[in-house]
C-alpha positions as CSV (number, residue, x, y, z in Angstrom):
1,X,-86.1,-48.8,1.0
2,X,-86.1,-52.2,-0.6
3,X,-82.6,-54.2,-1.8
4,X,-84.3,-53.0,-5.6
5,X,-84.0,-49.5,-4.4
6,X,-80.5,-49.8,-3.7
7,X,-79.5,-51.4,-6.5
8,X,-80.6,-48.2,-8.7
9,X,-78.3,-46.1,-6.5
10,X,-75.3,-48.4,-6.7
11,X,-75.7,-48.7,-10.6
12,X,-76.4,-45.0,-11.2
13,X,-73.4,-44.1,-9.3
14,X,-71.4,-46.3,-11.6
15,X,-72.8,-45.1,-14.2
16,X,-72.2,-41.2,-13.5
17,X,-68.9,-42.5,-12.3
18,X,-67.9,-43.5,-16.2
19,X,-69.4,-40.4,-17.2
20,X,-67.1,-38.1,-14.6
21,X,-70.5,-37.1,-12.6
22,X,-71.2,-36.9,-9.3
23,X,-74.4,-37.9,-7.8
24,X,-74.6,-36.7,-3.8
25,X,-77.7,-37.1,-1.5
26,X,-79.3,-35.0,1.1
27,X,-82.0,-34.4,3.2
28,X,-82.3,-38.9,4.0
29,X,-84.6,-39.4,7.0
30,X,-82.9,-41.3,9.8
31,X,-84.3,-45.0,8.9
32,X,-83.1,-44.7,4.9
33,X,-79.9,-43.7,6.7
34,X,-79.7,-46.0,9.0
35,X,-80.1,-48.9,5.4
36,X,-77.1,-47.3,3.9
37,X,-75.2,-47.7,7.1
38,X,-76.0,-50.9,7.6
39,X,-75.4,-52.2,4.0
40,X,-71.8,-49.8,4.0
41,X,-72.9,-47.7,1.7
42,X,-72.0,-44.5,3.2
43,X,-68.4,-44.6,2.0
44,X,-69.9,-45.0,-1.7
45,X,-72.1,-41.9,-1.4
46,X,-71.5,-38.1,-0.6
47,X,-74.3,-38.1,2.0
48,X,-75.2,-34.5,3.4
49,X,-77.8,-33.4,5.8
50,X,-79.6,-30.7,3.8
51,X,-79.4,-29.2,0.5
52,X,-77.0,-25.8,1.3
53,X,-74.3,-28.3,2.7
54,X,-75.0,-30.3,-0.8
55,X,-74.8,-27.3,-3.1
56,X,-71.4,-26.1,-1.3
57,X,-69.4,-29.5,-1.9
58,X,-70.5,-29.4,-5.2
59,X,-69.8,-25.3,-5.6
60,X,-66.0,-26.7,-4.3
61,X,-65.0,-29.1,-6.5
């Protein structure tokens, strides 16, 4: 994933952020991960590790 790639996350979540949605990722292989954690991005992000576990934090809010 390149710095341009993460850019488009950061700015679509601000985006869905004015717009009260909510954008959540799952299924990331372990080296896309791995950017996020090293750029601290994980606290920006509802990160899950498959879709089921996605579908029920958004079936709870």
């Amino acid at each position: 994933m390149s710095s341009s790639g993460l850019r488009i996350f950061v700015s679509t979540m601000r985006i869905l952020k004015e717009r009260k949605r909510k954008l959540v990722l799952c299924n990331m292989n372990s080296a896309v991960r791995k950017i996020f954690e090293v750029v601290e991005l994980t606290d920006m992000f509802d990160i899950f590790n498959n879709e089921n576990e996605a579908l029920e934090f958004l079936k709870n809010l």
